[in-house]
C-alpha positions in Angstrom: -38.3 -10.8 13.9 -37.7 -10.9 17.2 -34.9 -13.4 17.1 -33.1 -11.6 14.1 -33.0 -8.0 16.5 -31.5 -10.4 19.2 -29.4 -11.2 17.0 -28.0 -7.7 16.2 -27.9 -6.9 19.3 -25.3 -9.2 20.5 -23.4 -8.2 17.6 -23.2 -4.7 19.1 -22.0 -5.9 21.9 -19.0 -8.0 20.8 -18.0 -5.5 17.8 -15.6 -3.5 19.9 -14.0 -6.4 21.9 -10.5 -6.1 21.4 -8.8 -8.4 19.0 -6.3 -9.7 21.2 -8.5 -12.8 22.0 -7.9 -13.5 18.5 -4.5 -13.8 18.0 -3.9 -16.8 15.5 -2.7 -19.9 17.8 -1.1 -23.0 16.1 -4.0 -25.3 16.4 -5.9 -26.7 13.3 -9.0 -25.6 12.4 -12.1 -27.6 13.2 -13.5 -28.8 9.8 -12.7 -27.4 5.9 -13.1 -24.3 4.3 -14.7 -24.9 0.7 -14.2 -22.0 -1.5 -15.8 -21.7 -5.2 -15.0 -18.5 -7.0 -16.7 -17.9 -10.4 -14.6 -15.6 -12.8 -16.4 -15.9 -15.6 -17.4 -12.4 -16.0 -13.5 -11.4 -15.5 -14.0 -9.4 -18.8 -16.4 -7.1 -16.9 -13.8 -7.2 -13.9 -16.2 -8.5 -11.7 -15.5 -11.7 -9.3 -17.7 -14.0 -7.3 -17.2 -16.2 -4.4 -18.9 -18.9 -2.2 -17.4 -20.2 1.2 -19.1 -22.7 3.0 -17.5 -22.6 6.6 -17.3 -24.7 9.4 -18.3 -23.3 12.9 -19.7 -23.6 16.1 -22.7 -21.9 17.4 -21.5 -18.5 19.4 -19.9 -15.4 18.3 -17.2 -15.7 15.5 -15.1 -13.5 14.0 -13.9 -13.7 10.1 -11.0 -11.5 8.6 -10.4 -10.2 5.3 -7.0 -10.7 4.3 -5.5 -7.2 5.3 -1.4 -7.6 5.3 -0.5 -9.2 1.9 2.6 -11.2 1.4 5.3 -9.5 -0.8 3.3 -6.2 -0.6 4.5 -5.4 2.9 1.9 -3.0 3.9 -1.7 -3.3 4.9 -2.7 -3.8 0.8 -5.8 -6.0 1.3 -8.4 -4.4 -1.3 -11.5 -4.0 1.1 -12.4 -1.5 -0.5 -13.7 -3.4 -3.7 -15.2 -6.1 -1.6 -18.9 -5.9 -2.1 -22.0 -8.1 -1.7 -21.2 -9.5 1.5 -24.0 -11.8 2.9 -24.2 -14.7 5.5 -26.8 -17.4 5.5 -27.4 -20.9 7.5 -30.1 -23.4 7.0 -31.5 -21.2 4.4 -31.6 -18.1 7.2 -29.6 -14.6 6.3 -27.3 -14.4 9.4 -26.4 -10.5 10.4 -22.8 -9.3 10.4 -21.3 -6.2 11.5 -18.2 -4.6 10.3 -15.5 -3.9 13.9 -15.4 -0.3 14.2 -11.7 -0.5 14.7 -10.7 -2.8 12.4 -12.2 -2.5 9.0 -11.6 -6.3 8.1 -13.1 -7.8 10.7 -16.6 -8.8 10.7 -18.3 -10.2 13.9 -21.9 -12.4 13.4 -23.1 -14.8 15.9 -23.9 -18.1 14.5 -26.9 -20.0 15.8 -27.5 -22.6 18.1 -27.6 -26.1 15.7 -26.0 -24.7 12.9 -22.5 -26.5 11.9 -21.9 -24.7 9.0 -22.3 -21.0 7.3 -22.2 -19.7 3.8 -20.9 -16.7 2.7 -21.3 -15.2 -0.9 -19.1 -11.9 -1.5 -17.8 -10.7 -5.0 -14.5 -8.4 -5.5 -15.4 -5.4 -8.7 -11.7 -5.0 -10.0 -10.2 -2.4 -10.9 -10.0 -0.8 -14.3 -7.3 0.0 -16.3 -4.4 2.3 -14.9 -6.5 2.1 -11.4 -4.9 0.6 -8.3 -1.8 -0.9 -7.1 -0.2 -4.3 -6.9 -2.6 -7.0 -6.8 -5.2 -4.7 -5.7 -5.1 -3.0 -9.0 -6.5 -3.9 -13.1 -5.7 -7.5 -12.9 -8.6 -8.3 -16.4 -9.3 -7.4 -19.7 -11.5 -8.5 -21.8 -9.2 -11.3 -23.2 -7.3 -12.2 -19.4 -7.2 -12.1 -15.8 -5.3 -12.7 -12.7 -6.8 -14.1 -9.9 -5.2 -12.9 -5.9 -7.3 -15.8 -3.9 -7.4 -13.6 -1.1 -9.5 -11.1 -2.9 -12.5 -13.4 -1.8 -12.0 -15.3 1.1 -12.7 -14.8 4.9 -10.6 -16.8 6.9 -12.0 -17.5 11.3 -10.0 -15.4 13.9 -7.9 -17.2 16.3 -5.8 -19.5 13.7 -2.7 -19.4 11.7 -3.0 -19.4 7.9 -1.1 -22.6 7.8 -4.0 -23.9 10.4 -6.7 -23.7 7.9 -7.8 -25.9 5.2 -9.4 -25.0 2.2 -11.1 -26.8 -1.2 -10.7 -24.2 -4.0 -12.3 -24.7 -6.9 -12.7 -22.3 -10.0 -14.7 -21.4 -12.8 -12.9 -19.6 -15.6 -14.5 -18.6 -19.2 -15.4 -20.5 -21.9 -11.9 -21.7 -23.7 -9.5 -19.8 -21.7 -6.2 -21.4 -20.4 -4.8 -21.3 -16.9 -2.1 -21.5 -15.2 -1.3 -21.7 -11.3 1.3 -23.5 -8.8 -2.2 -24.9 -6.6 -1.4 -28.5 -5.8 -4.0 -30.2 -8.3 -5.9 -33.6 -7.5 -4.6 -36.8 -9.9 -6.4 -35.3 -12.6 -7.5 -31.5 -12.7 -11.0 -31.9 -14.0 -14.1 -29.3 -15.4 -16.4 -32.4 -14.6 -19.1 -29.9 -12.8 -20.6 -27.5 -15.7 -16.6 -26.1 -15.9 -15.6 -26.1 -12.4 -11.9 -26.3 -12.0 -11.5 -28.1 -9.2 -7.6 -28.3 -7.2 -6.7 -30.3 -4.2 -7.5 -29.6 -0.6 -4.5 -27.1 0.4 -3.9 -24.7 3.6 -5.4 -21.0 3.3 -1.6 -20.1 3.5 -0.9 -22.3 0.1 -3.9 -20.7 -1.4 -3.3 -17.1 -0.6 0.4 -17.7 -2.2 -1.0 -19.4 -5.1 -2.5 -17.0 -8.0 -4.1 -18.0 -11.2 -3.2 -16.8 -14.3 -5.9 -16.9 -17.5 -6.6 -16.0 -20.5 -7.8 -16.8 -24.3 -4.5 -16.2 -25.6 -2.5 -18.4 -23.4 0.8 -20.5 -24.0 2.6 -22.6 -21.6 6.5 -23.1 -21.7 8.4 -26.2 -20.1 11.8 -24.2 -19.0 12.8 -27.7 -16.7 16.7 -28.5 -16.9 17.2 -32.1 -18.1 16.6 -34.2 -15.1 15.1 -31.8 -13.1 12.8 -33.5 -10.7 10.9 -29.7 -9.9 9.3 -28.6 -12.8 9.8 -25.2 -13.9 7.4 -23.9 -16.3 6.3 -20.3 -17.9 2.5 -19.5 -18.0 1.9 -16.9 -20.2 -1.5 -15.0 -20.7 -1.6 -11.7 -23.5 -3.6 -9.6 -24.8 -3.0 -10.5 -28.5 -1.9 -14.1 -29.9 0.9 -12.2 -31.6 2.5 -11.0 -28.0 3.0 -14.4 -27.4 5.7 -15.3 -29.8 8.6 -14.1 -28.2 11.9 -15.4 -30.1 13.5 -18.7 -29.3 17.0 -17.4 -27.9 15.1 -15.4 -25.3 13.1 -18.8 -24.3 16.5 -20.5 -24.4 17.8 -17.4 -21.9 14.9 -18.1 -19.8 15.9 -21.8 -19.5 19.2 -20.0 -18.7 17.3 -18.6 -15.5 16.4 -22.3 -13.9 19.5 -23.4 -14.1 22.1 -20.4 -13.0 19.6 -20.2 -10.3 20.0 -23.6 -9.5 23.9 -23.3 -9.2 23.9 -20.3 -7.7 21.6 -21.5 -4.3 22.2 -25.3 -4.5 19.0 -26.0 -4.3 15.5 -25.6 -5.1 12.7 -25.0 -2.1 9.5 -25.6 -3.7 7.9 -28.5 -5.9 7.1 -27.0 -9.1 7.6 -23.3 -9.9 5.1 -21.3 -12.6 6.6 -18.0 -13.8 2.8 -16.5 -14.4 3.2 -13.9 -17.1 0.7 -11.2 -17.8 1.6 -9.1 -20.9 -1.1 -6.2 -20.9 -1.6 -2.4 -21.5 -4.0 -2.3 -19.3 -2.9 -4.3 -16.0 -1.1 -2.9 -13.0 2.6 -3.2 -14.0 4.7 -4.7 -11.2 6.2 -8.3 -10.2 5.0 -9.9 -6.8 6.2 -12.8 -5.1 5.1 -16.3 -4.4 7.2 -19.1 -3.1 6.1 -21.5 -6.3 4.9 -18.6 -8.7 5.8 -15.4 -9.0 2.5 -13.0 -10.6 5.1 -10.6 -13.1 2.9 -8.0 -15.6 4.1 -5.6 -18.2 3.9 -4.4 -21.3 1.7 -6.1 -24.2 4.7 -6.2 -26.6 7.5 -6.9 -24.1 8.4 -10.3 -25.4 8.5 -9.8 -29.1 9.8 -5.9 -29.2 13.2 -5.2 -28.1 12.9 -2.4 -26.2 10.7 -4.5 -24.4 12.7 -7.5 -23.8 15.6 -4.9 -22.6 12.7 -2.9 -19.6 11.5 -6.2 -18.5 14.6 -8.2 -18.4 15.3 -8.2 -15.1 11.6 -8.6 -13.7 11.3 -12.4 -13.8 14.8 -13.1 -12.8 13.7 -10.9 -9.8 10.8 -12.8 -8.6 12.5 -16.1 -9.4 15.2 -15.2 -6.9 12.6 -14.9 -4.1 11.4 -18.1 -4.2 14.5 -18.3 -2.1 15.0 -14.7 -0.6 11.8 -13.6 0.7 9.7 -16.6 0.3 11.9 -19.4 1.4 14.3 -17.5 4.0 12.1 -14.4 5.2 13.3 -12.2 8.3 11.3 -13.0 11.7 9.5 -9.4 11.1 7.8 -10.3 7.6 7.0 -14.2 9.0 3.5 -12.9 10.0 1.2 -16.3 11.2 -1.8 -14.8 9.3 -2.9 -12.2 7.1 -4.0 -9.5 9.8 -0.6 -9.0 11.9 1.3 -6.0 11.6 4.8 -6.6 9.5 8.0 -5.2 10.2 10.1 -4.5 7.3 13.5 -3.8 9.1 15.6 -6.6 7.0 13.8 -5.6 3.8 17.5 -4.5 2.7 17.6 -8.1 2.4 14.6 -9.0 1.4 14.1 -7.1 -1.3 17.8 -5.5 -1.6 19.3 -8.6 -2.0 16.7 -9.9 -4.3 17.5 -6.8 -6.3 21.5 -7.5 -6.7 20.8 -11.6 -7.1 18.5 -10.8 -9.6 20.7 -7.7 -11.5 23.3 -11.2 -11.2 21.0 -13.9 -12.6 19.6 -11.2 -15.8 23.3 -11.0 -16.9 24.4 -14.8 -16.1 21.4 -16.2 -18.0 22.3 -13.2 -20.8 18.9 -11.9 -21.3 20.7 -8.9 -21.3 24.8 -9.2 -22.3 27.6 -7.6 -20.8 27.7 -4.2 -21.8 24.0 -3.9 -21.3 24.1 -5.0 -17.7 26.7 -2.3 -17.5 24.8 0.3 -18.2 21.8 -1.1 -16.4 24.3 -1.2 -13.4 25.4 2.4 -14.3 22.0 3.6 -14.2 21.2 2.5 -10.6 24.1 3.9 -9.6 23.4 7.0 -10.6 19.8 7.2 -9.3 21.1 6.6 -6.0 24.4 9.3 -6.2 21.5 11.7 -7.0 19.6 11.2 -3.9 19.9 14.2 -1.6 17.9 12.6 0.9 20.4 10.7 2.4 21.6 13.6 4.3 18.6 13.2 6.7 17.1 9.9 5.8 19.3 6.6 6.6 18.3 4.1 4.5 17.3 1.8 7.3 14.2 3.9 7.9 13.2 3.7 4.3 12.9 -0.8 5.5 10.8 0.3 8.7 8.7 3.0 6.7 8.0 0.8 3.7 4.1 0.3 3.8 3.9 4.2 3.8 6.7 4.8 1.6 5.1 2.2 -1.1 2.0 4.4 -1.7 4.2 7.8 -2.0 4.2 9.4 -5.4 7.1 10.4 -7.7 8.0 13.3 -7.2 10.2 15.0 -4.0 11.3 11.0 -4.5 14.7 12.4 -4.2 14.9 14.3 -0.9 11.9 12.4 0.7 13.6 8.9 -0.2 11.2 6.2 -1.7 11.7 2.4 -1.5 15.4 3.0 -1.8 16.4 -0.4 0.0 16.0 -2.0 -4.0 18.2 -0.3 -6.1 20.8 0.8 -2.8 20.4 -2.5 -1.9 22.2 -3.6 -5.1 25.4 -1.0 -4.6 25.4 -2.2 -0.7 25.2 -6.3 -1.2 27.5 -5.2 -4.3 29.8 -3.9 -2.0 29.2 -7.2 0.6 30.3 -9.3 -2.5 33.5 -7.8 -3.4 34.2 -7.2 0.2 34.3 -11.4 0.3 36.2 -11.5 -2.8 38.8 -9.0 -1.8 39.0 -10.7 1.8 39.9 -14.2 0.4 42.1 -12.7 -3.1 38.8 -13.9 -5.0 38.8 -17.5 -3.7 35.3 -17.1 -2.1 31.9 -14.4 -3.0 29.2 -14.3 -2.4 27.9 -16.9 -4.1 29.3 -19.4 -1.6 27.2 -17.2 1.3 23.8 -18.1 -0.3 24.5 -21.5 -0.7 24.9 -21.4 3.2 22.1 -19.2 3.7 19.4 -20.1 1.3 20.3 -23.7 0.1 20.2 -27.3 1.0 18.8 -29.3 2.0 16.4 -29.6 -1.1 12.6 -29.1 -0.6 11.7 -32.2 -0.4 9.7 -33.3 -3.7 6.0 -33.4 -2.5 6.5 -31.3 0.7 4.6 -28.1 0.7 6.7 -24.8 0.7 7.8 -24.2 4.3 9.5 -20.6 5.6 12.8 -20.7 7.5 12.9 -16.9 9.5 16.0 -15.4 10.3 17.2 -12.7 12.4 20.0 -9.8 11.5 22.7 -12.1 14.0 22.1 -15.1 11.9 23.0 -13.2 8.5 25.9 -12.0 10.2 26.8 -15.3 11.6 26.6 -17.0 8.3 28.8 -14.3 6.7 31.1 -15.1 8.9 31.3 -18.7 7.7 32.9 -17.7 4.6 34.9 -15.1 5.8 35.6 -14.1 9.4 34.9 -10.0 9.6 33.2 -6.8 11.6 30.1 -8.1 9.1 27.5 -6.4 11.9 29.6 -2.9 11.5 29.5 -3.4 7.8 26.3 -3.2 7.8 25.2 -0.8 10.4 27.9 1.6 8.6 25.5 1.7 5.5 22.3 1.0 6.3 22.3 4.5 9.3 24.4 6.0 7.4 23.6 9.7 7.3 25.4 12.6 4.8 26.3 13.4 1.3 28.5 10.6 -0.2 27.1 7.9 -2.8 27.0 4.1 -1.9 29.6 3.5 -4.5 32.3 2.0 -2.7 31.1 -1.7 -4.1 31.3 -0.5 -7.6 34.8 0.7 -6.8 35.6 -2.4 -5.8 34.8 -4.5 -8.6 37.3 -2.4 -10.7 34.5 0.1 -12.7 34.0 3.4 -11.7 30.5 5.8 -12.3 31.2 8.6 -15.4 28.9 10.8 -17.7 28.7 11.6 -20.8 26.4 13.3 -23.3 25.8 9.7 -25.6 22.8 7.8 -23.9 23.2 4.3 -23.4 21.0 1.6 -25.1 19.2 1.0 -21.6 18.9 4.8 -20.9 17.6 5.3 -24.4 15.3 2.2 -23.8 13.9 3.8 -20.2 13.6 7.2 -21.6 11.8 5.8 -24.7 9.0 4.3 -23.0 7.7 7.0 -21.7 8.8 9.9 -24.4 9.5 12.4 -22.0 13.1 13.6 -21.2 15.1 12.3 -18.6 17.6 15.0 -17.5 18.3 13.9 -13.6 21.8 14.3 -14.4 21.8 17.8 -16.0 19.4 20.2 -15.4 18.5 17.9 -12.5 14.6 17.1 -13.9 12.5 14.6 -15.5 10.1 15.8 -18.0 6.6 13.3 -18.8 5.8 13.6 -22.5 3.9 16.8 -22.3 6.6 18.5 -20.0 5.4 18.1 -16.9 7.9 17.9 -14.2 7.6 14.4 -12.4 10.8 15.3 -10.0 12.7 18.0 -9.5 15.9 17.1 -7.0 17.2 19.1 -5.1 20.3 21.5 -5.0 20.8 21.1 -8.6 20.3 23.7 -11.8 16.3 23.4 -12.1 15.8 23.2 -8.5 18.2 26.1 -7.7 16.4 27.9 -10.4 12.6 27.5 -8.5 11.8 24.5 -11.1 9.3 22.2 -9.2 8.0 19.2 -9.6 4.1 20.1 -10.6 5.2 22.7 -12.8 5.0 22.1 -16.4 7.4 23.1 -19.1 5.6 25.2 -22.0 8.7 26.0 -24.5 12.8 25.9 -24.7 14.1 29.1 -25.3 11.2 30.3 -27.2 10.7 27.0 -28.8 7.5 24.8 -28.2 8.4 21.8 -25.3 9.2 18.4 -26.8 12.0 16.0 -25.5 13.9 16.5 -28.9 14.3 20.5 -28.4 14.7 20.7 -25.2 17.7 18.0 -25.7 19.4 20.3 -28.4 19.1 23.0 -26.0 21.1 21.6 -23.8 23.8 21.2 -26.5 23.2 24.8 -27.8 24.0 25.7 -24.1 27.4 23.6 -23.6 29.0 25.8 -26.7 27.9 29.4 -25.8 27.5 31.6 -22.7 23.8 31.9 -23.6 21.8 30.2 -20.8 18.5 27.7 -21.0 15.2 29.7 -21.3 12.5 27.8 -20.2 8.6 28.9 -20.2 7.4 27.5 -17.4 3.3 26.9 -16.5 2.6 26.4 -13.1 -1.3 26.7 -12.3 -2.0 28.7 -15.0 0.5 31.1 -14.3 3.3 31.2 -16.6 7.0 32.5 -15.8 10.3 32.6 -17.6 13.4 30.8 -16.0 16.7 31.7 -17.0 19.2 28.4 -15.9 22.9 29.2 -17.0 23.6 25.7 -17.2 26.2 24.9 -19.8 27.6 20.6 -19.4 25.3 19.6 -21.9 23.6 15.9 -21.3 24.5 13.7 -19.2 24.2 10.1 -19.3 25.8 7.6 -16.8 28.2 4.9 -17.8 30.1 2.5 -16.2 34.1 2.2 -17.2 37.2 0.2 -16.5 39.5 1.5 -13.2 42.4 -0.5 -14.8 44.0 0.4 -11.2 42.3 -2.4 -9.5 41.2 -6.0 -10.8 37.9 -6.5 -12.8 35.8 -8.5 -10.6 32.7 -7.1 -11.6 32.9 -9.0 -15.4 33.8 -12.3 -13.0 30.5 -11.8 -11.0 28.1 -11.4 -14.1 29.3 -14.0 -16.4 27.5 -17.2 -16.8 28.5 -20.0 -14.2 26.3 -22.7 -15.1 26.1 -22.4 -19.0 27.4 -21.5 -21.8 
């Protein structure tokens, strides 16, 4: 009793030390972490964990992963951390939380112990609830395990410092699928223990496991390949898992466009871990040998769903070499609990964004005209963003872990994560920038063979992460084609006023129009949600029951006091669906009569009178037969037919 209040008390003491004196060093960690995580009860979203860890009698700190890789922002899911207890020779050690930093826990470990347990369990969350890894990641029929949901990693050391054994227990007949480097034989030899070769923290953390009962794996290797490239796929249904055989034939496409358009490959096997699931947080995350992608139950086998999701894998394929492979010094973060900054994310994840609009048309999960109109679309979004009159796009990099977490609407004047789909218009513009500085003889292709390819990882080499810095980009630029490349890029990224990053699509010999026929991807975005996209007409977009997600600014519903909260009740006299509210708009474009609309807004109800009279408008790309098409050039297959 009175060794245990000792105990405490020293914990008191050493809670509010400052961190600094652990700042992760490159020195190895004394001993190896063994980590045994029990997801057997993934159908009731619960997760367990037990880490037996080396240490030294004496005050320790351990650290819950706070700053996840690919998320950018402090994401760690504390939160639904729960059951946290510490033992030693069969003794419950104290802990105590640091009062300044909420994933630190301080304990002091006692004299002749050489090794602590800890036992903590993650309660996932349910369906629709959370974001990114740290939202639904199980069902009742699948699951996707983030290792760094349930480990605690010592202060004072690098991720890459740190050893680990994982092991994992997964239910009864379920398949998996993971990148983890494997022992000779992966084996359930202890009552259905996985159990995966000893691996650094940093290895583990970027490793996710996919599982389910309905799961199918898919060898996607190019002949020869010495890397092997599979897809690991985990549904909800056996039916979502029989997706057609020319859309596993594009996907074969992917590996090896990808391949010719880096020169090389920089990990030693690659799992493209597919979760298809209504009830999973929808989003794609990155890992340099993996990529964790979710969507849709039906995605594979519908084809509205094959058209939403078909540039999501070719995405997170692309930064196994952009992000993953070549990172920017700011994002290269030694451990999980230093601060990133997300100034290059323009390349990061802008680049990532055009290579991977590149790689969805090259590999032709979508064909030409439909990459068109995808292209169309995201030039749009961004010629309707108001915003940029007071918001450069560089602070929307350097603001992304709050930005992230912002909701929909205002999106247009308060500017979201806008370095994605501007990032495709400006590193479109960078490409045909090259092409027209060397009459087409050089692109941008030839600049991330520079920047992001050989020499080849070698074969049984863990991942490793080459940082770069704004002058190298430039600098390698410059290798294919001597230009102002740092004013090029200044001029965009603080750019500050009214005109639309459109000068790229110029370029490439198309040019931005409207019309009132929707496009197949329009139709196919608009459908998903059945509500009514009119961003480029009234200036709205209307969620199923009429509620108003966004309202931009200085255009018709905005001008009129439209806002987004608001929802809208009836069209000219007319109960709201997206149907009459759509032949409203075409009522309006052949009389003088304007658009009534019955508006609710906290149960008060006004009428709005908007004399708007162009009808729909849908984007579209078309040919500017004044200069040459090098836009058809960039999106056509290279490496097959």
């Amino acid at each position: 009793m009175l060794r245990l209040r000792h105990l405490s008390f020293v914990i008191l003491l050493t809670a509010g030390c400052a961190l600094a004196q652990y700042a992760p060093a490159s020195k190895p960690y004394p001993g190896t972490i063994r980590l045994a995580v029990d997801a057997t009860q993934a159908p009731q979203n619960i997760f367990r964990a037990s880490e037996t860890i080396p240490v030294s009698p004496g005050a320790i700190a351990l650290l819950y992963p706070k700053w996840i890789p690919g998320e950018h922002g402090p994401t760690g899911p504390i939160l639904d951390s729960s059951g946290l207890k510490f033992t030693a020779n069969g003794q419950t050690i104290p802990w105590r939380r640091d009062d300044s930093d909420m994933y630190t826990y301080h304990l002091t470990v006692p004299a002749g112990v050489s090794e602590i347990q800890a036992t903590l369990e993650f309660d996932a969350p349910v369906s629709g609830e959370g974001g990114f890894s740290a939202g639904a990641s199980s069902t009742a029929k699948l699951a996707v395990l983030s290792w760094n949901w349930l480990v605690l990693y010592p202060a004072g050391y690098t991720a890459e410092q740190i050893n680990v054994e994982p092991e994992l227990k997964i239910p009864t007949n379920w398949g998996f699928g993971t990148p983890l480097p494997k022992p000779n034989s992966t084996t359930r030899d202890r009552l259905g223990w996985v159990q995966f070769a000893p691996t650094t923290l940093y290895t583990l953390v970027d490793s996710p496991v996919i599982m389910g009962e309905y799961y199918r794996k898919i060898d996607l290797s190019p002949a020869g390949e010495q890397r092997p490239t599979e897809l690991d796929i985990a549904a909800d249904s056996a039916a979502a898992l029989d997706m057609p055989a020319d859309t596993e034939q594009q996907y074969r496409n992917l590996v090896v466009e990808a391949g010719a358009l880096f020169g090389a490959r920089h990990y030693r096997d690659y799992h493209f871990l597919l979760t298809l699931s209504d009830h999973v947080a929808h989003f794609g995350l990155e890992h340099h040998e993996a990529n964790d992608s979710r969507t849709d139950e039906r995605s594979l086998i519908e084809d509205t769903g094959r058209k939403l999701m078909s540039g999501l894998l070719p995405h997170e394929y692309t930064h196994s070499w952009n992000g993953k492979y070549r990172r920017s010094v700011g994002l290269a973060t030694p451990d999980y609990q230093q601060p990133m900054k997300g100034e290059l994310l323009w390349v990061y994840e802008g680049l990532t964004s055009y290579l991977g609009e590149v790689l969805t048309a090259r590999s032709g999960l979508l064909n030409a005209d439909q990459s068109r109109d995808g292209l169309a679309l995201i030039a749009a979004g961004m010629s309707h963003r108001p915003g940029r009159q007071w918001r450069p796009l560089l602070d929307t990099t350097v603001a992304a872990q709050i930005l992230y977490q912002s909701p929909f609407q205002w999106s247009s004047w308060r500017r979201s994560v806008d370095f994605y789909d501007e990032g495709v218009m400006i590193w479109l513009d960078a490409d045909t920038t090259i092409r027209k500085l060397t009459n087409n003889q050089k692109s941008l292709d030839d600049w991330t063979r520079i920047f992001h390819g050989q020499p080849d990882q070698p074969l049984n080499a863990a991942p490793r992460v080459k940082p770069y810095t704004f002058d190298e980009l430039v600098s390698t630029m410059n290798q294919v084609v001597k230009y102002d490349w740092a004013k090029f890029w200044n001029d965009r990224l603080n750019y500050v006023g009214p005109d639309s990053p459109l000068q790229g699509l110029g370029n490439s010999g198309w040019k931005l129009v409207y019309d009132d026929q929707p496009s197949e991807m329009f139709r196919a975005r608009e459908g998903r949600g059945d509500g009514a996209d009119l961003s480029y007409s009234l200036g709205i977009a209307l969620n199923k029951n009429g509620r108003v997600q966004d309202s931009i600014f200085f255009m018709p519903a905005y001008n009129a006091g439209i806002t987004p909260g608001m929802t809208v009740v009836a069209v000219n006299g007319r109960k709201y669906s997206a149907d009459v509210i759509h032949d409203a708009l075409k009522t309006a474009k052949n009389s003088k009569e304007p658009v009534q609309l019955l508006v609710e807004n906290n149960d008060y109800f006004k009428s709005y009178s908007i004399n708007y009279h162009e009808g729909d408008k849908y984007p579209h790309l078309v040919r500017d037969e004044s200069r040459p098409d090098l836009l058809t050039d960039i999106m056509k297959a290279h490496a097959t037919k």
